[in-house]
mmCIF file of the N, C-alpha and C atoms, coordinates in Angstrom:
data_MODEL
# 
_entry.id   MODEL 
# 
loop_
_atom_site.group_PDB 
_atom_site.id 
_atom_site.type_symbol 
_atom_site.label_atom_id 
_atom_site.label_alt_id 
_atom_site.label_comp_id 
_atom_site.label_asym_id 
_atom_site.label_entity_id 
_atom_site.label_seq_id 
_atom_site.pdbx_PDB_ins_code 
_atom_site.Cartn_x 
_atom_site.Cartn_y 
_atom_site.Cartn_z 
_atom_site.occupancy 
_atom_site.B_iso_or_equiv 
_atom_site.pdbx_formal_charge 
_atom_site.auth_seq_id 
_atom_site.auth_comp_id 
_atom_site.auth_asym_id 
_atom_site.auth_atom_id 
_atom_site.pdbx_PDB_model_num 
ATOM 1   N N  . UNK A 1 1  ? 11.407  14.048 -41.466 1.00 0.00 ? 1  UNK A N  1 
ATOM 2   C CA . UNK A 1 1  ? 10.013  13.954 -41.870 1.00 0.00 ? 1  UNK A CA 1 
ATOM 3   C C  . UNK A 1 1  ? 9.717   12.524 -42.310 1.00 0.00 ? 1  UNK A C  1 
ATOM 4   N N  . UNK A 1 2  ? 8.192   12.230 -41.791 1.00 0.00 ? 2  UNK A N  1 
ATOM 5   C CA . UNK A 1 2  ? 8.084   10.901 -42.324 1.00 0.00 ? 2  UNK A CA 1 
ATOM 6   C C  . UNK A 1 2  ? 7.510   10.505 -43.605 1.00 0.00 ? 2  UNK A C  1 
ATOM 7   N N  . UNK A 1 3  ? 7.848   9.766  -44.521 1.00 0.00 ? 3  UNK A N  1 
ATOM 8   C CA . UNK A 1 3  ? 6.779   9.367  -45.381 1.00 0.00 ? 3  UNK A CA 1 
ATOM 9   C C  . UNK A 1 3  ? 5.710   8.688  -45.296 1.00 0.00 ? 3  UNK A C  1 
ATOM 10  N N  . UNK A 1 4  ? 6.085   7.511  -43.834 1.00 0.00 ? 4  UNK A N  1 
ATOM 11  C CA . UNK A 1 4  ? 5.112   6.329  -43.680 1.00 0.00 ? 4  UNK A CA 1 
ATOM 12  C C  . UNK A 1 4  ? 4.446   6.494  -41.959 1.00 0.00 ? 4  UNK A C  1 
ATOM 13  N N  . UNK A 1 5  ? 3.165   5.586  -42.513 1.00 0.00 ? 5  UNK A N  1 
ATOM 14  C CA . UNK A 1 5  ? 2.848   5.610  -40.756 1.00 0.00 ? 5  UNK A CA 1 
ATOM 15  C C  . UNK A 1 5  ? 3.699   5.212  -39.783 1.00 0.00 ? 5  UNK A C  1 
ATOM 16  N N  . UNK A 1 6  ? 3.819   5.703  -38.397 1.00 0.00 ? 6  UNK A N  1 
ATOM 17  C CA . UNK A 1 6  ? 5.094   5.293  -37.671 1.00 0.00 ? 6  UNK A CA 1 
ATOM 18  C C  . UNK A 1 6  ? 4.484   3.435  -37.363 1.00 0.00 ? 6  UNK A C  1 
ATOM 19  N N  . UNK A 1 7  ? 5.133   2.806  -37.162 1.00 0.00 ? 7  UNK A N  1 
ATOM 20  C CA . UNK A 1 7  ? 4.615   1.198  -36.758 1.00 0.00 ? 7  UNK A CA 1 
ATOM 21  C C  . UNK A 1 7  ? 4.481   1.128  -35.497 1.00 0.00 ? 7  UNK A C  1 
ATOM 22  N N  . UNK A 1 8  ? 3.436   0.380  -35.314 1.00 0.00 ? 8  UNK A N  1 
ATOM 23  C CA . UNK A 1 8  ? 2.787   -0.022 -34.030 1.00 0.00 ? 8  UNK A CA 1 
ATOM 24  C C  . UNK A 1 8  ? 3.500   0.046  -32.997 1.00 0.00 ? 8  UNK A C  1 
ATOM 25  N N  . UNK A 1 9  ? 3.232   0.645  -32.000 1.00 0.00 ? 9  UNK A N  1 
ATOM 26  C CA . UNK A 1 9  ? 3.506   1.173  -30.772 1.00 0.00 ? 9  UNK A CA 1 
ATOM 27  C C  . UNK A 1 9  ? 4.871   2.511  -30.537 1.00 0.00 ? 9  UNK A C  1 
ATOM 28  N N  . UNK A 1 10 ? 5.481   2.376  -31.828 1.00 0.00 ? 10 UNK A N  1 
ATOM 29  C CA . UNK A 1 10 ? 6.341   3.875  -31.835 1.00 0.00 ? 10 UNK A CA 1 
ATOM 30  C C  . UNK A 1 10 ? 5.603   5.209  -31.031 1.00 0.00 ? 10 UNK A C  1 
ATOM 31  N N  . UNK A 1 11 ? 4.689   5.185  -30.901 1.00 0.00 ? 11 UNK A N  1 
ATOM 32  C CA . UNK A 1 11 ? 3.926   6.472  -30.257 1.00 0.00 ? 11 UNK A CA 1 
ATOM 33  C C  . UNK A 1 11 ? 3.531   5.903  -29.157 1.00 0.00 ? 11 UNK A C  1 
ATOM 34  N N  . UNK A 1 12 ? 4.207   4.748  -28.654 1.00 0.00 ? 12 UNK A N  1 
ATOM 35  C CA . UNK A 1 12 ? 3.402   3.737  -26.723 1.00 0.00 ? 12 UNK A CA 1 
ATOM 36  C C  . UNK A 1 12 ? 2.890   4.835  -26.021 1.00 0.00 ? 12 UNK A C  1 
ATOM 37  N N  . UNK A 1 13 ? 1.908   5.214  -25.284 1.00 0.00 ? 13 UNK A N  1 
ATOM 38  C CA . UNK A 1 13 ? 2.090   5.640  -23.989 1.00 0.00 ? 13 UNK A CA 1 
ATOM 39  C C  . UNK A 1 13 ? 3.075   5.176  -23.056 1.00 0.00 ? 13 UNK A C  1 
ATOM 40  N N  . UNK A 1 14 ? 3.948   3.501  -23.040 1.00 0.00 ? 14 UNK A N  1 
ATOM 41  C CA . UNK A 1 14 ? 3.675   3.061  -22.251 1.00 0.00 ? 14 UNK A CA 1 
ATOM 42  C C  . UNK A 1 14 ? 5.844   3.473  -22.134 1.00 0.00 ? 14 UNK A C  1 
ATOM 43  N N  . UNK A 1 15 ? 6.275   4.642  -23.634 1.00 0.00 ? 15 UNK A N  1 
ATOM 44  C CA . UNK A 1 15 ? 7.477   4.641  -23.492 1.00 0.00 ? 15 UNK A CA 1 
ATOM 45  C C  . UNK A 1 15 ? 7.984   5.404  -22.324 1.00 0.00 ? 15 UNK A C  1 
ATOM 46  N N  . UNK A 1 16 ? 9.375   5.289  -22.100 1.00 0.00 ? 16 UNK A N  1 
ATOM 47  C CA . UNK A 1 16 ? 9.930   6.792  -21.012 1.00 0.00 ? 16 UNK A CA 1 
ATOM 48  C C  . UNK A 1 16 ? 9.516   8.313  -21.841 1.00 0.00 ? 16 UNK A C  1 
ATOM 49  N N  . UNK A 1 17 ? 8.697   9.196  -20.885 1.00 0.00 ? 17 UNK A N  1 
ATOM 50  C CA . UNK A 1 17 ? 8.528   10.348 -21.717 1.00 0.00 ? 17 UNK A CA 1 
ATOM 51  C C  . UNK A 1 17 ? 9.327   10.906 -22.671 1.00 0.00 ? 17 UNK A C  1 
ATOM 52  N N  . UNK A 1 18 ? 10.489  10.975 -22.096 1.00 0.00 ? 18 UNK A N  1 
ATOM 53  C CA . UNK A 1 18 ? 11.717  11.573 -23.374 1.00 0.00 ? 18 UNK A CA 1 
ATOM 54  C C  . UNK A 1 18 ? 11.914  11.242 -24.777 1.00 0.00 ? 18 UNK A C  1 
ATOM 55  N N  . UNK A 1 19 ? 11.596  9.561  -24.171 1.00 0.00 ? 19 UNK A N  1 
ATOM 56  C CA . UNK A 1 19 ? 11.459  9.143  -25.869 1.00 0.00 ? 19 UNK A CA 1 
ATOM 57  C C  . UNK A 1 19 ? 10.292  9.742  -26.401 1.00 0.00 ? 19 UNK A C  1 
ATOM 58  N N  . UNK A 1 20 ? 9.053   9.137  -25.851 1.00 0.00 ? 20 UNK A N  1 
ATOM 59  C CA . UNK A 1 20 ? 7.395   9.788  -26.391 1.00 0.00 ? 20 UNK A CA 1 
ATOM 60  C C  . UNK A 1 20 ? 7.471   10.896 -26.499 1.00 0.00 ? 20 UNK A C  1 
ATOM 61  N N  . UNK A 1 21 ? 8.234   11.983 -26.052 1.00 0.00 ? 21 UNK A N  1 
ATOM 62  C CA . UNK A 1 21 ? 8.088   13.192 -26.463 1.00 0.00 ? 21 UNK A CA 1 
ATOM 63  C C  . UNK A 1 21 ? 8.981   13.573 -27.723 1.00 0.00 ? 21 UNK A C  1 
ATOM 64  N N  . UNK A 1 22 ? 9.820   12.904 -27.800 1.00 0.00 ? 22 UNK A N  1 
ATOM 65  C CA . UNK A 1 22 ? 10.951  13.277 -28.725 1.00 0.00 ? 22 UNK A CA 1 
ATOM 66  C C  . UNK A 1 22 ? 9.949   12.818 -30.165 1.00 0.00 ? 22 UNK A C  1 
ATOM 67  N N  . UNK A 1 23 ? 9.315   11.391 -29.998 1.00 0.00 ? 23 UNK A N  1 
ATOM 68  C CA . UNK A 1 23 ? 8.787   11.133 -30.914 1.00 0.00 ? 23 UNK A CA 1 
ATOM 69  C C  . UNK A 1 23 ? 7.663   11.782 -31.547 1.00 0.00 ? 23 UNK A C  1 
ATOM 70  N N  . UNK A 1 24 ? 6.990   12.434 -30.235 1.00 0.00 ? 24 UNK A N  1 
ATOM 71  C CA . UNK A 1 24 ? 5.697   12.965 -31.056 1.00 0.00 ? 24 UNK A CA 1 
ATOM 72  C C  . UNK A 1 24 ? 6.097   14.309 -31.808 1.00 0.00 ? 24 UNK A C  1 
ATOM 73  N N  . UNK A 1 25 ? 6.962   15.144 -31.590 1.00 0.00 ? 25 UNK A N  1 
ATOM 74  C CA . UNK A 1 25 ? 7.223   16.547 -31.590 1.00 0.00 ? 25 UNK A CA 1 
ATOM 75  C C  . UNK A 1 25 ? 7.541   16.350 -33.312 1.00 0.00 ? 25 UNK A C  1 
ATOM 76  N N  . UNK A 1 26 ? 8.623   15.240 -33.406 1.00 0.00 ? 26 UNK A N  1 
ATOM 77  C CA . UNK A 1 26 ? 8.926   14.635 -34.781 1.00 0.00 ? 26 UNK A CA 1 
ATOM 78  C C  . UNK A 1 26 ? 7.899   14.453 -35.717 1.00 0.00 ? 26 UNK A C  1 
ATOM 79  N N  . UNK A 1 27 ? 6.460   13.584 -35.276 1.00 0.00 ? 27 UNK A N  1 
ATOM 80  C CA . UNK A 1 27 ? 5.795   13.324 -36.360 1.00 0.00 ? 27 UNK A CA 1 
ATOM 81  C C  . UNK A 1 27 ? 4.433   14.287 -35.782 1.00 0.00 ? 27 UNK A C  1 
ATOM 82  N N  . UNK A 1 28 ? 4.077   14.702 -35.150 1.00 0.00 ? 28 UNK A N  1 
ATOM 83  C CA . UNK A 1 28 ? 2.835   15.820 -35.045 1.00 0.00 ? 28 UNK A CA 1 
ATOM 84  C C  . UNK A 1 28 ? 3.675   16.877 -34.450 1.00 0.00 ? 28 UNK A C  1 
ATOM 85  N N  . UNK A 1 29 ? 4.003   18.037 -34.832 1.00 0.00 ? 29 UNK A N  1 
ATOM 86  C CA . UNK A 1 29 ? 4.997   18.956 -33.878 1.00 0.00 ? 29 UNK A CA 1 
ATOM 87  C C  . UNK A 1 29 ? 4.107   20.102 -33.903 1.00 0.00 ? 29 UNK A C  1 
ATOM 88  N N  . UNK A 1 30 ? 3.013   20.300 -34.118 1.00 0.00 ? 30 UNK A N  1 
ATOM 89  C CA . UNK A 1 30 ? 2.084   21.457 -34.456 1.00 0.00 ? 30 UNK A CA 1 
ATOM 90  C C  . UNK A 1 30 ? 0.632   21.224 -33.251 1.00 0.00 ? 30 UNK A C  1 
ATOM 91  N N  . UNK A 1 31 ? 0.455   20.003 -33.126 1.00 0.00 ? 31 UNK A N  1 
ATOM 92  C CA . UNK A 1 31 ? -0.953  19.556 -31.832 1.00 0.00 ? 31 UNK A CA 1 
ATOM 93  C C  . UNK A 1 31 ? -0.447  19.600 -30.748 1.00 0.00 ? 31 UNK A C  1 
ATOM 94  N N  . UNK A 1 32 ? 0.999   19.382 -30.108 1.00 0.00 ? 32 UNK A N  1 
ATOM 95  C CA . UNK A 1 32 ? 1.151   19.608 -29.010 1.00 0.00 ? 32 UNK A CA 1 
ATOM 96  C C  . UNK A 1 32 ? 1.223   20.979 -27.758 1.00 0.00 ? 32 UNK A C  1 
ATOM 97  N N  . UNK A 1 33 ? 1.186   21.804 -28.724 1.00 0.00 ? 33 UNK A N  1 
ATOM 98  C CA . UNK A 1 33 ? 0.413   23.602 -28.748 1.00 0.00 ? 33 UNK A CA 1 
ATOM 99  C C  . UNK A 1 33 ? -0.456  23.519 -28.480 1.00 0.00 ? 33 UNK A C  1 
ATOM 100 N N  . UNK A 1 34 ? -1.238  22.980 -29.029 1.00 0.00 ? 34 UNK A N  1 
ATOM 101 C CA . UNK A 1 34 ? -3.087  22.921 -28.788 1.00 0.00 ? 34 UNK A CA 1 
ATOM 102 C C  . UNK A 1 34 ? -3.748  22.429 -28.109 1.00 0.00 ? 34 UNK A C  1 
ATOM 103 N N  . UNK A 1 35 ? -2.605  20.497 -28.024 1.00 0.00 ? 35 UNK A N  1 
ATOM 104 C CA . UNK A 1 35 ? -3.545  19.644 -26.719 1.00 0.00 ? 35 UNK A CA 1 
ATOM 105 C C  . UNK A 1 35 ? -2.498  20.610 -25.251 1.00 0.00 ? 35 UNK A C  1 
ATOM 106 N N  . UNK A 1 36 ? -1.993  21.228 -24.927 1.00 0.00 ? 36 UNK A N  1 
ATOM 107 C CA . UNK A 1 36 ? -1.119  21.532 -23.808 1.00 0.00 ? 36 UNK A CA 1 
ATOM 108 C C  . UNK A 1 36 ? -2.113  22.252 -23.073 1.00 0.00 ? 36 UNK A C  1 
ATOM 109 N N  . UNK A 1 37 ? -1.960  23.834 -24.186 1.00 0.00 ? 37 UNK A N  1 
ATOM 110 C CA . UNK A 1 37 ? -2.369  24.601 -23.979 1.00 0.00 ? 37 UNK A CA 1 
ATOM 111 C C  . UNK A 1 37 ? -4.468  24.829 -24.006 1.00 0.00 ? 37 UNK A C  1 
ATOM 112 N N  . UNK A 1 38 ? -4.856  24.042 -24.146 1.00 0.00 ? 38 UNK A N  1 
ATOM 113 C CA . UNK A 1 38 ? -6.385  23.491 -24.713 1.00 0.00 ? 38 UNK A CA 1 
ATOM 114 C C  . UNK A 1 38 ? -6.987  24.504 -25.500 1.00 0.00 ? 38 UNK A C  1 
ATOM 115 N N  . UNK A 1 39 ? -6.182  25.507 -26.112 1.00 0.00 ? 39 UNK A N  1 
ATOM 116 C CA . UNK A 1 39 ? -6.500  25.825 -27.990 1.00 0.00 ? 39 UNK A CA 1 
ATOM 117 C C  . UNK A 1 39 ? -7.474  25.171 -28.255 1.00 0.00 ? 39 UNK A C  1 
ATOM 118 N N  . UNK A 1 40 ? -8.728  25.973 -29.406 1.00 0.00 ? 40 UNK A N  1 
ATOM 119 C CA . UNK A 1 40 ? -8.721  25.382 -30.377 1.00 0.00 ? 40 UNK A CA 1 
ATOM 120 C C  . UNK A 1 40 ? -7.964  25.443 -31.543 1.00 0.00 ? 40 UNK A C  1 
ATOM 121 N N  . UNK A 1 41 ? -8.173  23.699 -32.252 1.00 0.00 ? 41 UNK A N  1 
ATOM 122 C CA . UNK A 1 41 ? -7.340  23.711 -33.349 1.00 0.00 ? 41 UNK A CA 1 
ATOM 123 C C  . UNK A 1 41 ? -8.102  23.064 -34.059 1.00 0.00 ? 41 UNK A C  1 
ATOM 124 N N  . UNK A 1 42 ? -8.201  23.009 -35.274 1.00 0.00 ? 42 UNK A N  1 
ATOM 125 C CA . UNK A 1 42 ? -8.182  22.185 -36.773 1.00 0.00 ? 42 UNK A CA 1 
ATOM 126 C C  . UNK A 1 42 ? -7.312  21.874 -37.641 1.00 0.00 ? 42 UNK A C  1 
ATOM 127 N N  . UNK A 1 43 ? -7.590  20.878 -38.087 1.00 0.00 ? 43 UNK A N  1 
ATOM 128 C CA . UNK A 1 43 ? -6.210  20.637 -39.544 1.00 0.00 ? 43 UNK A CA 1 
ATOM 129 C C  . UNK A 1 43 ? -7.603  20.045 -40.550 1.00 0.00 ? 43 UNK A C  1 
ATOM 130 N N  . UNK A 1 44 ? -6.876  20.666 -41.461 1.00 0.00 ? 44 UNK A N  1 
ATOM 131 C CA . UNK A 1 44 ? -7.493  20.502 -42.719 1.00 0.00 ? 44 UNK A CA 1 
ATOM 132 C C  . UNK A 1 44 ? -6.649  20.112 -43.904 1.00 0.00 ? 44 UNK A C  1 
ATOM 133 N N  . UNK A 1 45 ? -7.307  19.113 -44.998 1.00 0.00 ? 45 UNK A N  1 
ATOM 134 C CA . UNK A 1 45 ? -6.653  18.540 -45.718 1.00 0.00 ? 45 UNK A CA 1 
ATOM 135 C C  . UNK A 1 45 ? -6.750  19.430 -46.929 1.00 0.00 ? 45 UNK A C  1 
ATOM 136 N N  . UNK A 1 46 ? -5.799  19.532 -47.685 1.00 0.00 ? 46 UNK A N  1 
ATOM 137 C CA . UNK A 1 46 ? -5.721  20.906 -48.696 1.00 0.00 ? 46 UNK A CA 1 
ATOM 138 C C  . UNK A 1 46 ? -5.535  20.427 -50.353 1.00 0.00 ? 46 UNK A C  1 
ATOM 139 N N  . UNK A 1 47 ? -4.482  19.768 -49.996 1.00 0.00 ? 47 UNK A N  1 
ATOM 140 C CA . UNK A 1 47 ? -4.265  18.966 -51.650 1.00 0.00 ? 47 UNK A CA 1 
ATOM 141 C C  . UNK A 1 47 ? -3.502  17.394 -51.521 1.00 0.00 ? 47 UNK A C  1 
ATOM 142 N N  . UNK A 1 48 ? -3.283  17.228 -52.951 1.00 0.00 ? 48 UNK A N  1 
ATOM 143 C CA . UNK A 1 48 ? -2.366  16.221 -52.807 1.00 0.00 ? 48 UNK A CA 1 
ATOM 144 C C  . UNK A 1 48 ? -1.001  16.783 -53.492 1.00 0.00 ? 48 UNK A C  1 
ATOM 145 N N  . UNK A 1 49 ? 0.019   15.795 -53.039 1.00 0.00 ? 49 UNK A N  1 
ATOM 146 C CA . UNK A 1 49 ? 1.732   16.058 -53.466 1.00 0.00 ? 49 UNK A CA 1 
ATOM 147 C C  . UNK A 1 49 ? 1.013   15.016 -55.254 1.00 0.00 ? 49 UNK A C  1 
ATOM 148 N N  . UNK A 1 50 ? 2.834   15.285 -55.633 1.00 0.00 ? 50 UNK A N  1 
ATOM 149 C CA . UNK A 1 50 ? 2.357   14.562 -56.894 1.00 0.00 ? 50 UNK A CA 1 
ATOM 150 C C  . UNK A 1 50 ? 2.676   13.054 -56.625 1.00 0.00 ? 50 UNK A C  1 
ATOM 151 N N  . UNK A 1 51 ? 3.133   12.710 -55.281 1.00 0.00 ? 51 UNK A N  1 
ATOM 152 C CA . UNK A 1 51 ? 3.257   10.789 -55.266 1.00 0.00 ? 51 UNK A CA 1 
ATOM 153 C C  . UNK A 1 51 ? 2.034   10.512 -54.282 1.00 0.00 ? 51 UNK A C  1 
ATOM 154 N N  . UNK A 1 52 ? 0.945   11.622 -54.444 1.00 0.00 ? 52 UNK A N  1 
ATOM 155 C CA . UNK A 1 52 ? -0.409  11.579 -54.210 1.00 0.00 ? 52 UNK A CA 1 
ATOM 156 C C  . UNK A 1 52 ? -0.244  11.327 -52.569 1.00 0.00 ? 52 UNK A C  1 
ATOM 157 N N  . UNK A 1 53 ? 0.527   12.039 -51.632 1.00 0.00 ? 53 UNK A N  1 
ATOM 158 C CA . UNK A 1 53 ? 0.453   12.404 -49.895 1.00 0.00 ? 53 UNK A CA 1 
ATOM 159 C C  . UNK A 1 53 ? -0.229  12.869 -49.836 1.00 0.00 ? 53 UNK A C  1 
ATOM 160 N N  . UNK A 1 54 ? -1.054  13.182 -49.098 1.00 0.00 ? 54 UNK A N  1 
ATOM 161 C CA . UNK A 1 54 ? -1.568  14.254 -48.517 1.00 0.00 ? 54 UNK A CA 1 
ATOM 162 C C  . UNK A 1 54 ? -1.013  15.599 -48.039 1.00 0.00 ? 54 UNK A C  1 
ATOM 163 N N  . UNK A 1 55 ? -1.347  16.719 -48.303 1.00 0.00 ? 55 UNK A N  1 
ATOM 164 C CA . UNK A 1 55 ? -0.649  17.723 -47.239 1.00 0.00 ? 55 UNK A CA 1 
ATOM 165 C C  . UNK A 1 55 ? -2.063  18.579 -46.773 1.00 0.00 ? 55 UNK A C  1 
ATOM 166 N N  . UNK A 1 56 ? -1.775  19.000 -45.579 1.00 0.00 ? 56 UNK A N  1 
ATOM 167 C CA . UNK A 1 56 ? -2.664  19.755 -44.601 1.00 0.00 ? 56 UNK A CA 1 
ATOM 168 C C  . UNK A 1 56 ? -2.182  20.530 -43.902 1.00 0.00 ? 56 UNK A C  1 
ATOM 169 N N  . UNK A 1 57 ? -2.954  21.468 -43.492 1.00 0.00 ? 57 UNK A N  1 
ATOM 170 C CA . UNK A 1 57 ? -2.664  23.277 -43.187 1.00 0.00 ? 57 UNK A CA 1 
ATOM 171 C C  . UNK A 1 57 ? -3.448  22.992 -41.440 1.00 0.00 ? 57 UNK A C  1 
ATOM 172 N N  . UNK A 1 58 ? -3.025  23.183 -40.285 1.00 0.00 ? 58 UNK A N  1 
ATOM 173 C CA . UNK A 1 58 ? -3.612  23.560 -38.960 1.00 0.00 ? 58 UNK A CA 1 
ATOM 174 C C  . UNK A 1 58 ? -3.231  24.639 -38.549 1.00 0.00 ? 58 UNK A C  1 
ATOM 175 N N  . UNK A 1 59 ? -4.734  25.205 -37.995 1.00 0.00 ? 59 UNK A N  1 
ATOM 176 C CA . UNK A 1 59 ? -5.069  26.436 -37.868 1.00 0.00 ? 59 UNK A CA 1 
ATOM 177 C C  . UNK A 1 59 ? -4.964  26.515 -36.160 1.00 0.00 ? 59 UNK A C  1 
ATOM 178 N N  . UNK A 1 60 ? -4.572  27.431 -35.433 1.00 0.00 ? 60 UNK A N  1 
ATOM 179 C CA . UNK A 1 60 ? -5.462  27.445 -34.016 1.00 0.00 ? 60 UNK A CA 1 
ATOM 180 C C  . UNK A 1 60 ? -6.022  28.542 -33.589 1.00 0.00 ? 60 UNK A C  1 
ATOM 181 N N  . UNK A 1 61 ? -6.498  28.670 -32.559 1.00 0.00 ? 61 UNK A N  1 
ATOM 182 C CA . UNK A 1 61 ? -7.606  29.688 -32.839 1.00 0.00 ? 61 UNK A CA 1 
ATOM 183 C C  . UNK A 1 61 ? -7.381  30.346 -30.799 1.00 0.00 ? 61 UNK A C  1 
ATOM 184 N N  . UNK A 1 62 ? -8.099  31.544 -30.692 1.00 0.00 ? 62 UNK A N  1 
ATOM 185 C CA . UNK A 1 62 ? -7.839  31.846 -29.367 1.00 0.00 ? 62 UNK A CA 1 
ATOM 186 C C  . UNK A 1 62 ? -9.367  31.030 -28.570 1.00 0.00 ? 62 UNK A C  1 
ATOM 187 N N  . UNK A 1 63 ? -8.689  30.850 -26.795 1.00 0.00 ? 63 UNK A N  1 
ATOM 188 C CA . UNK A 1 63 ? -9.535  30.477 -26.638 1.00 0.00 ? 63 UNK A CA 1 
ATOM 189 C C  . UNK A 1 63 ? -11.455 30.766 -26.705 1.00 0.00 ? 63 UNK A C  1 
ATOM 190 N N  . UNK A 1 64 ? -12.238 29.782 -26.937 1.00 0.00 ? 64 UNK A N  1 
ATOM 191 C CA . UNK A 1 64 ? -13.516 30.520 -27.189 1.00 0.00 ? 64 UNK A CA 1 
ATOM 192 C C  . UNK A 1 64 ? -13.870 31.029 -28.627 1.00 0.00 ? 64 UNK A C  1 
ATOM 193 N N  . UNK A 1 65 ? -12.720 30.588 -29.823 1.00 0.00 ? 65 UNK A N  1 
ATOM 194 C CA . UNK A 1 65 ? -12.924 31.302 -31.003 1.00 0.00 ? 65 UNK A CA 1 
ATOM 195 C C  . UNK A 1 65 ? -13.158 30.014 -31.606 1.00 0.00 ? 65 UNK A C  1 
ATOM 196 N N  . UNK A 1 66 ? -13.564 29.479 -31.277 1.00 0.00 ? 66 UNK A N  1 
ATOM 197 C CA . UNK A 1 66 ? -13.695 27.656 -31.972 1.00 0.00 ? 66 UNK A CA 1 
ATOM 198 C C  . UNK A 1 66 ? -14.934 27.855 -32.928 1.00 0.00 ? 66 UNK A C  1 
ATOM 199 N N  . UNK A 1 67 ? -15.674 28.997 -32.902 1.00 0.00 ? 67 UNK A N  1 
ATOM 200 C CA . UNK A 1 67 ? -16.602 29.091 -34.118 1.00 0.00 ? 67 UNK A CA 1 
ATOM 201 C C  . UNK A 1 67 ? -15.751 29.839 -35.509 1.00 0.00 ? 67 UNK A C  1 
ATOM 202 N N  . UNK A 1 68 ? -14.451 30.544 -35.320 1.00 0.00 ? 68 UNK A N  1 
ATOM 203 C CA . UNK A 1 68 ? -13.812 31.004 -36.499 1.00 0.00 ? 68 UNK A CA 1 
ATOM 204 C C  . UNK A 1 68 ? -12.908 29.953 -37.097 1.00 0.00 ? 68 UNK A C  1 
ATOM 205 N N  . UNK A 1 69 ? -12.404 28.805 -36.155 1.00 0.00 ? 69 UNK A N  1 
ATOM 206 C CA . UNK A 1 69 ? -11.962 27.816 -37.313 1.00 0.00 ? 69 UNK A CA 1 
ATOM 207 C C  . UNK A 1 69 ? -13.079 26.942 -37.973 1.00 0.00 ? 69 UNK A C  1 
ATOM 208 N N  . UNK A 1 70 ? -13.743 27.064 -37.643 1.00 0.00 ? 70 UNK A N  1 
ATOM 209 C CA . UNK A 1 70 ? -14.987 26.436 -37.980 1.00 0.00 ? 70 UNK A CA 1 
ATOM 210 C C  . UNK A 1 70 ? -15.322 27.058 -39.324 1.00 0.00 ? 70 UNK A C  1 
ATOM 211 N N  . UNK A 1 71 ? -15.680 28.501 -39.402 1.00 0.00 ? 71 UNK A N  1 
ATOM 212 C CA . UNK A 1 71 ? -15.679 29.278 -40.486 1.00 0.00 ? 71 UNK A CA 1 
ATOM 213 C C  . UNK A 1 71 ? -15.086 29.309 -41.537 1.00 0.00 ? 71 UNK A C  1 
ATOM 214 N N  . UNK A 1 72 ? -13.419 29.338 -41.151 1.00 0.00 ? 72 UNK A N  1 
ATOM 215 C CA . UNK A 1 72 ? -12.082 29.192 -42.056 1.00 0.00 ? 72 UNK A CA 1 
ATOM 216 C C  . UNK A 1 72 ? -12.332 27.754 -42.791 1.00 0.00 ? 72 UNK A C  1 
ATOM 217 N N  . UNK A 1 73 ? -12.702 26.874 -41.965 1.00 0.00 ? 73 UNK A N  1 
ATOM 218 C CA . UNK A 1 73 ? -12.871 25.790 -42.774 1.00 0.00 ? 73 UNK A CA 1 
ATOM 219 C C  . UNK A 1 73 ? -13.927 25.096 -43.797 1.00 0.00 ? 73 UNK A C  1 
ATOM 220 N N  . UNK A 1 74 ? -15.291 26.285 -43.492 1.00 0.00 ? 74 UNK A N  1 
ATOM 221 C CA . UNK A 1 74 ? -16.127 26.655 -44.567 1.00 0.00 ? 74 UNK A CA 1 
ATOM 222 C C  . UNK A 1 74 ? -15.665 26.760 -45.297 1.00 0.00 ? 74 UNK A C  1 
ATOM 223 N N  . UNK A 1 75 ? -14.976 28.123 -45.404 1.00 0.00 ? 75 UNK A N  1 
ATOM 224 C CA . UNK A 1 75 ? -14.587 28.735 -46.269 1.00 0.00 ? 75 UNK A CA 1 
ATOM 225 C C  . UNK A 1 75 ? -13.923 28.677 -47.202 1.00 0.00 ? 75 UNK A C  1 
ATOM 226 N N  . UNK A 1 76 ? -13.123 27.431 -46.995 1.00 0.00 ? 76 UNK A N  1 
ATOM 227 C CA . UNK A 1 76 ? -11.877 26.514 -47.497 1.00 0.00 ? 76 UNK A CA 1 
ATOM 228 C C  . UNK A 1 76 ? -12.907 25.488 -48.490 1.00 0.00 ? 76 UNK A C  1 
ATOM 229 N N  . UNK A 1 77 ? -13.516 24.793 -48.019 1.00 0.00 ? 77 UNK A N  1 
ATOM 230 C CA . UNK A 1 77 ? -14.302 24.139 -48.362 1.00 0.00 ? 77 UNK A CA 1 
ATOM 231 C C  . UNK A 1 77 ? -15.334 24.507 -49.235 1.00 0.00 ? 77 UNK A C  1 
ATOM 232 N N  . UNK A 1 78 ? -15.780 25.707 -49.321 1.00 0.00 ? 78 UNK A N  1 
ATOM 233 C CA . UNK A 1 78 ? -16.573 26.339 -50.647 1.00 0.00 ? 78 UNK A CA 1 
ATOM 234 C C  . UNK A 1 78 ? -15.853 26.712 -51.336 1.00 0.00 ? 78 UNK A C  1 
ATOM 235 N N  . UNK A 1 79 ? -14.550 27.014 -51.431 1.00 0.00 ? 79 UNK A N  1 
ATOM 236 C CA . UNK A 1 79 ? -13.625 27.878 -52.434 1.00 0.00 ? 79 UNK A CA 1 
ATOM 237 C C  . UNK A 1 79 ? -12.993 26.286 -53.388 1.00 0.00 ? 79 UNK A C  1 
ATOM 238 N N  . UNK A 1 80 ? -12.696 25.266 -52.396 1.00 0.00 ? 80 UNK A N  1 
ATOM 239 C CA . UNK A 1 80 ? -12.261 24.149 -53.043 1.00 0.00 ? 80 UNK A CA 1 
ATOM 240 C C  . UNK A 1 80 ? -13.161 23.021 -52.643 1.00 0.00 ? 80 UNK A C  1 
ATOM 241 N N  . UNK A 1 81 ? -14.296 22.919 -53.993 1.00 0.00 ? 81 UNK A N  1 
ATOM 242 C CA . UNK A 1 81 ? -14.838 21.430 -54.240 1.00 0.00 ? 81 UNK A CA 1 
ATOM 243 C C  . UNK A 1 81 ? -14.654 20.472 -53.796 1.00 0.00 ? 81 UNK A C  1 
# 
């Protein structure tokens, strides 16, 4: 897991797939479900850690249901200020 942004060009298009894939699965391993398969998805930001990260929750949804993550994330969003 990473703590930091990966540095410039670690994510190239321009690597041999094996690497680019190895790499992305590592630092996004949850969107490549979604962009493959063309899911909808959302990620939503939820809290902070206590050395103040971010952490976030992604949802996906069946196809055509792109108005219920939409909802969920209302919903998220009125419950937490």
């Amino acid at each position: 897991m990473w703590t930091d942004s990966p540095k410039l060009g670690h994510l190239s298009p321009n690597l041999p797939f094996d690497t680019l894939f190895d790499r992305l699965t590592r630092y996004a391993n949850f969107t490549p479900l979604a962009n493959v398969t063309g899911a909808p998805a959302i990620s939503l930001p939820m809290a902070l850690t206590p050395e103040n990260l971010p952490v976030s929750v992604q949802f996906m949804g069946r196809h055509g249901h792109d108005r219920t993550l939409l909802e969920i994330a209302f919903g998220l969003e009125a419950d937490n200020p």
